[in-house]
C-alpha positions as CSV (number, residue, x, y, z in Angstrom):
1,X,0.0,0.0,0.0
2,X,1.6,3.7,-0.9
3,X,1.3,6.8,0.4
4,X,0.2,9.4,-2.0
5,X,1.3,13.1,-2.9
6,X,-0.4,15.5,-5.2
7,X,-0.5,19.1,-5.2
8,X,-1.3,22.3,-7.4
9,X,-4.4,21.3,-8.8
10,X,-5.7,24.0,-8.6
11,X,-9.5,23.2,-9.5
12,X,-12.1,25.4,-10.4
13,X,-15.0,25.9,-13.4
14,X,-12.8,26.8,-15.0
15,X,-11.0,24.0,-15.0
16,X,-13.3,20.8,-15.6
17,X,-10.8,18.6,-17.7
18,X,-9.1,19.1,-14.3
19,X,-11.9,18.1,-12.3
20,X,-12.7,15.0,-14.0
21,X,-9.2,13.8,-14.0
22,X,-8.8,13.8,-10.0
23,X,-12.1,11.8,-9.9
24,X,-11.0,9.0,-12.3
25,X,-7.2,9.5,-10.3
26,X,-9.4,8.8,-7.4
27,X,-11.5,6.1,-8.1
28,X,-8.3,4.6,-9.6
29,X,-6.2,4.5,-6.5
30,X,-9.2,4.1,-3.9
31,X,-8.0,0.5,-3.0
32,X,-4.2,1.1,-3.4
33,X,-3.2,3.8,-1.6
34,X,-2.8,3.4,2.5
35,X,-2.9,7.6,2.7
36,X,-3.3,10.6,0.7
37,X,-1.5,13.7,1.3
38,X,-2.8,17.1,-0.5
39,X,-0.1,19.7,-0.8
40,X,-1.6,22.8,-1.5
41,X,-3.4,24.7,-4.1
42,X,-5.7,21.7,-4.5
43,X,-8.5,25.0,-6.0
44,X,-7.4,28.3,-7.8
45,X,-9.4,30.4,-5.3
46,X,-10.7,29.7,-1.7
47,X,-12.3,32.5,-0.1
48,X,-14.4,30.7,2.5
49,X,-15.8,28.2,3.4
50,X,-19.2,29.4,2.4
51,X,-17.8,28.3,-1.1
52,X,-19.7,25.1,-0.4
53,X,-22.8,27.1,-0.3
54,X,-23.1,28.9,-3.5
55,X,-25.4,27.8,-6.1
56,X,-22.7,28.8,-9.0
57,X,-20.0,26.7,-7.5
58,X,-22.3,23.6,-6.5
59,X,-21.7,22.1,-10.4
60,X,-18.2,21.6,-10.3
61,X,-17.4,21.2,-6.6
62,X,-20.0,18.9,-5.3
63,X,-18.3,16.1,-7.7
64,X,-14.9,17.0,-6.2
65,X,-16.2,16.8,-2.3
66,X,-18.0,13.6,-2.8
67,X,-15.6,12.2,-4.7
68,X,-12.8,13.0,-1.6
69,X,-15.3,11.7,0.8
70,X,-15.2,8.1,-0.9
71,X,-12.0,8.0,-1.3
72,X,-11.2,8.6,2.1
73,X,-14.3,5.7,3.0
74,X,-12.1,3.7,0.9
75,X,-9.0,4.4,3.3
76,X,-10.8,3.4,5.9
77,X,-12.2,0.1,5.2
78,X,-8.4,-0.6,4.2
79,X,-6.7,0.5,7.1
80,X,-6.2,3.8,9.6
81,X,-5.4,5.8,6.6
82,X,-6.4,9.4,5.9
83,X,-6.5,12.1,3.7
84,X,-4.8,14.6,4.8
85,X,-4.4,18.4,3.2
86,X,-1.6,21.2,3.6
87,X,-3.3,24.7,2.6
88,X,-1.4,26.4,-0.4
89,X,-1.0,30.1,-1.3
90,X,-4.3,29.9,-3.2
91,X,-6.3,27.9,-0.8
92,X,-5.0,28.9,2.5
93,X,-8.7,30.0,3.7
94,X,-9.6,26.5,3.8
95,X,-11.5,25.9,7.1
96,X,-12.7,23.2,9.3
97,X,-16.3,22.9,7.8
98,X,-14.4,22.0,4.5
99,X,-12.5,19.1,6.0
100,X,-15.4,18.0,7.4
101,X,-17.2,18.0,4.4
102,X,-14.5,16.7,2.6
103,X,-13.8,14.0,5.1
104,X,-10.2,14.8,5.4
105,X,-7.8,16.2,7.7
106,X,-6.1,19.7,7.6
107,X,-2.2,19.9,8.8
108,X,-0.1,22.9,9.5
109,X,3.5,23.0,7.6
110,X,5.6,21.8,7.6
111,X,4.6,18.6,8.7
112,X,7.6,15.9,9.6
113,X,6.4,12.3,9.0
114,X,8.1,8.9,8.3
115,X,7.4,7.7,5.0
116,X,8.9,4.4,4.0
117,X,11.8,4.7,6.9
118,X,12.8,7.5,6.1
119,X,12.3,11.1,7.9
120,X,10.5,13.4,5.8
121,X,9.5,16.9,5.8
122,X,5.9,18.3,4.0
123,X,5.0,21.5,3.5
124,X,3.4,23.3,0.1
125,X,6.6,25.3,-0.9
126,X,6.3,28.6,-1.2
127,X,7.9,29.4,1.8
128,X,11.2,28.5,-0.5
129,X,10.8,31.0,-2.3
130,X,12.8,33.4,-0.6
131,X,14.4,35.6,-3.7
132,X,10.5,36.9,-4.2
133,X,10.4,39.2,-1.4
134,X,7.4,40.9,-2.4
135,X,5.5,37.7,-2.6
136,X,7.2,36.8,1.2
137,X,5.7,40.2,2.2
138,X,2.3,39.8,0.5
139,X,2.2,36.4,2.2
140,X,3.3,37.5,5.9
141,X,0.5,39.8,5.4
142,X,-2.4,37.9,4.6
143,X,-1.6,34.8,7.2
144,X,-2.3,37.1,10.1
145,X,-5.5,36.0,12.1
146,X,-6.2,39.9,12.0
147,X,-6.2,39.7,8.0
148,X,-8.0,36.4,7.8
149,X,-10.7,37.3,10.3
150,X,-11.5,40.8,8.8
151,X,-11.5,38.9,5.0
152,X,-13.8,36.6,5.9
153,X,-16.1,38.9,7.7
154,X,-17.1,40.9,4.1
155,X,-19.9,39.6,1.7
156,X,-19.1,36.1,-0.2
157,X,-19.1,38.6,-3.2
158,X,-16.9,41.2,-1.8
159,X,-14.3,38.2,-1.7
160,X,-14.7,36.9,-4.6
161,X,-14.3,40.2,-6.1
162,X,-10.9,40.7,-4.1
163,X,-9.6,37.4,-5.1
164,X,-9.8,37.5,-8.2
165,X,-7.8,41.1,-8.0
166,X,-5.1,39.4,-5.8
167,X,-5.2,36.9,-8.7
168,X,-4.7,39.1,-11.5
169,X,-2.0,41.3,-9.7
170,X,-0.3,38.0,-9.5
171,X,-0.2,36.5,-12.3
172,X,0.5,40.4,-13.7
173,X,3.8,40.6,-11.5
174,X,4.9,36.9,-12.3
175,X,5.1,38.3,-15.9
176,X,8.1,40.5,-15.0
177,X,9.8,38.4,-12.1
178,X,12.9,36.4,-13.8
179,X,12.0,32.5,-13.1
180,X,14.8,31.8,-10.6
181,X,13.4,34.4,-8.1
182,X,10.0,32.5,-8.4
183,X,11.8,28.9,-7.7
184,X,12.7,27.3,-4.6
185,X,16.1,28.7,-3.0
186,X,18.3,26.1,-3.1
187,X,20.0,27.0,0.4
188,X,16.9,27.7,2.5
189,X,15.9,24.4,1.2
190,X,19.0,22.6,2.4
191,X,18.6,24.8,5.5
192,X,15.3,23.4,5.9
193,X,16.4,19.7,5.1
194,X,19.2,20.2,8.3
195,X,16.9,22.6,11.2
196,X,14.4,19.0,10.8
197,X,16.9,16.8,10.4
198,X,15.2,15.0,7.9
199,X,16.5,13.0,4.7
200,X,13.5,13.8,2.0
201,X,11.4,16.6,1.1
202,X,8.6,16.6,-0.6
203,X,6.5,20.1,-1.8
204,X,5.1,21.9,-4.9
205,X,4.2,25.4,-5.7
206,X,6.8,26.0,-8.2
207,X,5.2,23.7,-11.1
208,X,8.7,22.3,-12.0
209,X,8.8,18.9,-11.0
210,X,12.5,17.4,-10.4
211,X,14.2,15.8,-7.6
212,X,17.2,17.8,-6.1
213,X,20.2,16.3,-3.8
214,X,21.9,18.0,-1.1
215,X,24.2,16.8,1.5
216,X,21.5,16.6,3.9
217,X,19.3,15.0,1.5
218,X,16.8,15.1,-1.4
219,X,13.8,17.1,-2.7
220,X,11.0,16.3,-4.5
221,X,9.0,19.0,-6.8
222,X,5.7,18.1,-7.3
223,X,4.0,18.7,-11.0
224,X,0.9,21.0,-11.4
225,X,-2.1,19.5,-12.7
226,X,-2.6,21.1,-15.6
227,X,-4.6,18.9,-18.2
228,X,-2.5,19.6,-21.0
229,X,1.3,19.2,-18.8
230,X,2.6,16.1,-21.2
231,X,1.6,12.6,-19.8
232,X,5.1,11.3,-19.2
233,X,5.7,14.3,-16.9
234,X,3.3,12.5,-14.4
235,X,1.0,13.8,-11.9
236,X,1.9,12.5,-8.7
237,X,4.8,11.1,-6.0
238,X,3.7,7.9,-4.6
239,X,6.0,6.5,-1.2
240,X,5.9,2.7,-0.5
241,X,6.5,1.6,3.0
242,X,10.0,0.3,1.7
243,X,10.6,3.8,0.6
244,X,10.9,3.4,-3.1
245,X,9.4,6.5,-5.2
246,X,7.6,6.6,-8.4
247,X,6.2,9.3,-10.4
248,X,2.8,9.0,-11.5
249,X,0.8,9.4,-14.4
250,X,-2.5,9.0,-15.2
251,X,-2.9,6.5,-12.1
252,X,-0.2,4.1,-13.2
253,X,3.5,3.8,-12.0
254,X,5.7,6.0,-14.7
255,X,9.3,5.8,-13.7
256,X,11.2,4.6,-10.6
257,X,12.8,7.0,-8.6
């Protein structure tokens, strides 16, 4: 039985190629997998958890949630296994009625667990990038419970509205940043690997999926789920209990690790 990584999804109805791929992914691995990890930016947006609630967004997502809650059903019946979700730049506002919902659990990063033997550290990755100081600013700002709590206290619209500002500002800046500065920093992520004392790290954000080695160990890059990313590119980091890793594609072991 593996443990299972994806990340950067980032679903929406905007995105239903997308969509449908994760269900068939799931349904695929629903008697395979011992645990499922989520590592961020599994929607574009989240700006509440009254998301769940509106009649516009109801198409797309009610698919998505029941199709988490089966698979997670499906972990059960196996073994103690869950599904378990690190929030990502775009869908940090995810909340505890989601999980619920969802039937999954939501865990703070970076999360140390032992995958296979082997000491690992989990966390979404854009904390690594440390060369974009104004996203590192933008982030630091919008994390406080002060920002959080007055965001969440406008109108569902008013948010919407706002995030889909934030979104276009972004995507506006990334235009001009050069592609290093959006990347991982290679020293705060051996930095990282050393303060936890842990041999493996596994994250995403970045959209360039590779494996990195260090001195204090290796890093794994998750790939984005765009539909149209090339198949042999994979979609996913799967971890046996013997520690052996394999890249993903379509639901089927690609390439060993």
């Amino acid at each position: 039985m593996s443990s299972l990584f994806i990340s950067d999804l980032h679903l929406s109805a905007a995105t239903p190629r997308t969509c449908e791929r994760l269900i068939g992914w799931l349904e695929s691995h629903a008697n395979v997998a011992r645990d499922l990890w989520i590592l961020g930016d599994l929607f574009e947006v989240w700006v509440g958890d009254d998301t769940i609630d509106d009649p516009l967004e109801r198409d797309w997502l009610e698919p998505i949630l029941r199709a988490l809650r089966a698979f997670s059903a499906s972990l059960n019946r196996s073994g103690p296994g869950k599904i378990r979700l690190i929030r990502g730049n775009r869908d940090f506002l995810l909340g505890a009625r989601f999980a619920q919902t969802a039937s999954l659990t939501i865990v703070d990063e970076p999360a140390e667990v032992t995958i296979g033997g082997v000491p690992t550290l989990l966390l979404h990755g854009d904390t690594l990038c440390t060369d974009d100081l104004a996203y590192q600013a933008f982030r630091q700002e919008v994390r406080t419970p002060q920002w959080i709590d007055a965001f969440l206290a406008r109108p569902y619209a008013e948010r919407r509205a706002i995030a889909a500002q934030m979104r276009d500002a972004s995507r506006a800046a990334g235009t001009t940043k050069a592609s290093a500065i959006t990347d991982a920093n290679p020293a705060e992520a051996q930095a990282l690997l050393a303060r936890h004392r842990v041999r493996r790290m596994i994250h995403g954000h970045t959209h360039r999926p590779a494996r990195h080695e260090y001195p204090q160990g290796e890093r794994f890059v998750l790939t984005d789920w765009d539909f149209d990313v090339p198949q042999d590119k994979g979609c996913a980091i799967s971890a046996t209990r013997g520690g052996g890793l394999w890249v993903q594609a379509d639901g089927s072991v690609h390439q060993s690790i």
